[in-house]
VEXDREN-2710 file (C-alpha; in Angstrom, 1 decimal):
% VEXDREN-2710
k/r/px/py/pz
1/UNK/6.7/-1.4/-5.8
2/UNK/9.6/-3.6/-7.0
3/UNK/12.2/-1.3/-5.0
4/UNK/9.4/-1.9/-2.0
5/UNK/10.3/-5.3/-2.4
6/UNK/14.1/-5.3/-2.2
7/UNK/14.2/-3.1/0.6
8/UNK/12.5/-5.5/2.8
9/UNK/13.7/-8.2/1.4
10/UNK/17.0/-8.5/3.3
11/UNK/18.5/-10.7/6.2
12/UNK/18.0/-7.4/8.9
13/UNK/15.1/-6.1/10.4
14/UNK/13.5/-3.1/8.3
15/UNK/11.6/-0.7/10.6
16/UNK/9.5/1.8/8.4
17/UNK/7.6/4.6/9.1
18/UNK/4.4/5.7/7.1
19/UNK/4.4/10.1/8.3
20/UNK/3.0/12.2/6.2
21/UNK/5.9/15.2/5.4
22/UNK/3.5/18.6/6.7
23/UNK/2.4/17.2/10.0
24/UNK/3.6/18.3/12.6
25/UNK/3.5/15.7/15.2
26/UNK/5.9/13.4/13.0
27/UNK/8.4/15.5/14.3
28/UNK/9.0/13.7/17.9
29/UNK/8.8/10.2/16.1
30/UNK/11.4/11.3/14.0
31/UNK/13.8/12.0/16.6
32/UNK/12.9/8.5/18.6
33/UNK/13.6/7.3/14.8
34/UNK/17.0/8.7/14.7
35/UNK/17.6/7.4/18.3
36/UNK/16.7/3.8/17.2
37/UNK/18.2/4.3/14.2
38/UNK/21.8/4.9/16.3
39/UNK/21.5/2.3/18.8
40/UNK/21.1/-0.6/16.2
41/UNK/23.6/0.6/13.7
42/UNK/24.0/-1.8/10.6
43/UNK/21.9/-4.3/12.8
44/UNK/18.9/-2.8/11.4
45/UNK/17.6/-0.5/8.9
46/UNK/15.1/2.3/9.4
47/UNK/13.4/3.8/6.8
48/UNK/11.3/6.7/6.7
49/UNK/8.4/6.7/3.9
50/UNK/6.0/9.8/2.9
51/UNK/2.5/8.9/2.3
52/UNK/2.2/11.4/0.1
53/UNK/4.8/10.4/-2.4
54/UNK/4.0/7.1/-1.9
55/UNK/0.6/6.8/-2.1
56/UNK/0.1/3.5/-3.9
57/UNK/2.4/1.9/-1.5
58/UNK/0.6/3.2/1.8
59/UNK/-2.4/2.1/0.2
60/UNK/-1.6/-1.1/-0.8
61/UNK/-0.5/-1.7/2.8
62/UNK/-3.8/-0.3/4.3
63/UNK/-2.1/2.9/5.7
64/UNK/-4.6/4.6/7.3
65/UNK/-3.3/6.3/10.7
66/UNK/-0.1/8.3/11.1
67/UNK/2.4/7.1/12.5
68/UNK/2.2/3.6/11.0
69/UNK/5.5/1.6/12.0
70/UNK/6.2/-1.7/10.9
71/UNK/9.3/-4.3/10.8
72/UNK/9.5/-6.7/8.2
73/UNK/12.2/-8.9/7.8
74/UNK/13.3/-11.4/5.0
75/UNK/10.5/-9.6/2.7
76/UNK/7.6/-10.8/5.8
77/UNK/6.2/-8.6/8.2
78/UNK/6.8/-9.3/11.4
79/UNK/5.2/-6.4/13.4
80/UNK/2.7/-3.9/13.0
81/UNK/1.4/-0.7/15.1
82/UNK/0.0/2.6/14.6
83/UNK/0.6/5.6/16.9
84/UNK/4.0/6.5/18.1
85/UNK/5.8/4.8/20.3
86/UNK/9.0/5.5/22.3
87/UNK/12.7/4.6/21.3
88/UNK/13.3/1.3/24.1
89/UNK/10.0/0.1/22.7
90/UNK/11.3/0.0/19.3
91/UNK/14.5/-0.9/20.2
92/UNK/13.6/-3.7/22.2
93/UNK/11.0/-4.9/19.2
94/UNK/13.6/-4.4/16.0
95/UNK/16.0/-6.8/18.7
96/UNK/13.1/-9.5/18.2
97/UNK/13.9/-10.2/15.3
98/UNK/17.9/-9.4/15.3
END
């Protein structure tokens, strides 16, 4: 949980998404991942975490649906949502908070 904490707690926006590894409909978010990802550069970070290997940390956070997304920034979050959503969505959220 310590390394939780210093990956969220940094000046940028930290977009992570809760997937489980052997599902198969993470596969389109993480494409729209990768597309955020390049549009924000070193602007933002996005940051990909397996339930399954980390399942004190999804259930600490109350991960219960797949895709969970959520930005924090400065070690707060900031946003919140479950279900996928599409890359200008994100985008335009993670800019927020830029």
């Amino acid at each position: 949980m310590s390394k939780f904490g210093e990956l969220i707690d940094v000046e940028i926006p930290v977009l992570l998404d809760f997937y489980k590894e052997l599902n198969n409909q993470s596969e389109p978010m993480h494409l729209v991942l990768r597309d955020v990802a390049a549009a924000l550069g070193d602007k933002a970070k996005v940051i990909k975490i397996d339930v399954e290997k980390n399942q004190e940390l999804a259930e600490a956070l109350r991960v219960k649906t797949l895709p969970t997304l959520i930005i924090y920034k400065s070690g707060e979050m900031k946003w919140r949502q479950s279900g996928e959503q599409d890359a200008n969505t994100l985008i335009g959220k993670i800019q927020e908070y830029i």
